[in-house]
C-alpha positions in Angstrom: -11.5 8.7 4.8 -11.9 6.0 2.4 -8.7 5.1 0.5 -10.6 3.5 -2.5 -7.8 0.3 -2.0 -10.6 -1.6 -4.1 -10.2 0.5 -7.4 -8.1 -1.8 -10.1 -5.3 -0.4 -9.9 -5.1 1.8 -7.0 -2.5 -0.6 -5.5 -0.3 -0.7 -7.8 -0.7 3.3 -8.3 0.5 3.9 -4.8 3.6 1.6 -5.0 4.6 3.5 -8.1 4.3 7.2 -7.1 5.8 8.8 -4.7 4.1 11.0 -2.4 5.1 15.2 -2.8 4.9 15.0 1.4 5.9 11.7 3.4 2.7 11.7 5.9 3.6 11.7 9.1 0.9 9.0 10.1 -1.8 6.9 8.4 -4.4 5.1 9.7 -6.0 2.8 8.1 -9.1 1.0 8.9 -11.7 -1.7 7.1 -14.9 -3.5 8.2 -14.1 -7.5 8.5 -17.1 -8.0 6.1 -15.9 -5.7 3.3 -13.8 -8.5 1.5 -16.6 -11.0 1.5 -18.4 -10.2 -1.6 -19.3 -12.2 -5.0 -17.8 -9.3 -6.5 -14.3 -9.6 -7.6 -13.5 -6.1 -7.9 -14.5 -5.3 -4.0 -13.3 -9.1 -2.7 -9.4 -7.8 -2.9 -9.9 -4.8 -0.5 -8.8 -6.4 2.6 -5.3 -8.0 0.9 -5.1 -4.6 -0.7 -5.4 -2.5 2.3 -2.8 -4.7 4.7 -0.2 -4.6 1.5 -0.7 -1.3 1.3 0.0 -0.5 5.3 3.0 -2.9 5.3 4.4 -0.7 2.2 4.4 2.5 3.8 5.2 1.1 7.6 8.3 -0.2 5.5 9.2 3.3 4.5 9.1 4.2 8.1 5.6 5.9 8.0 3.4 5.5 11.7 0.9 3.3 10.6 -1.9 1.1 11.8 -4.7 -1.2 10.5 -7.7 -1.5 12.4 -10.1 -4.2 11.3 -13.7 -3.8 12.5 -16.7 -5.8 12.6 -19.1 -5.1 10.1 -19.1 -3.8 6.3 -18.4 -0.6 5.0 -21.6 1.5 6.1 -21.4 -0.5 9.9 -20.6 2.5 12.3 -19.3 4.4 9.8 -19.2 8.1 12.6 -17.4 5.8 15.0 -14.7 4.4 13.0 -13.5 8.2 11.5 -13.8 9.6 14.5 -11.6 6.2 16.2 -9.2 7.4 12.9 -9.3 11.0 13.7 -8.1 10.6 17.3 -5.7 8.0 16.5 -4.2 10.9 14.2 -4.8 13.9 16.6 -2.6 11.3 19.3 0.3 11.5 17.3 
């Protein structure tokens, strides 16, 4: 469930492969604490996950961004299963 849109690199990864199967849907969904971090690495999620939701909305992909309160570990069985029906609906 966790894209890893924190890892150097991953962004710019995505943008630059394309996928064997054009998902139907993708859901993606962050805590609203997760960016605020000393570390630099982990501070870029957030820009990193709506970039990367815009880019694949663009290619005509269902998606949606859910921000939630909290970090990563906050309600962690609530938001999959929130992702999981969200993907079961369409």
């Amino acid at each position: 469930m966790s894209g890893s849109l924190w890892f150097p690199g991953m962004k710019e990864y995505i943008f630059s492969h394309k996928p064997k199967r054009q998902p139907d849907c993708m859901y993606f969904s962050l805590g609203d604490k997760e960016n605020k971090t000393r570390n630099p690495v982990l501070r870029n999620v957030r820009q990193n996950t709506e970039e990367t939701q815009a880019f694949y909305q663009d290619k005509g992909i269902d998606t949606v961004f859910q921000l939630n309160p909290g970090n990563h570990y906050d309600h962690a069985a609530e938001r999959t299963a929130a992702g999981i029906t969200w993907l079961l609906s369409r």
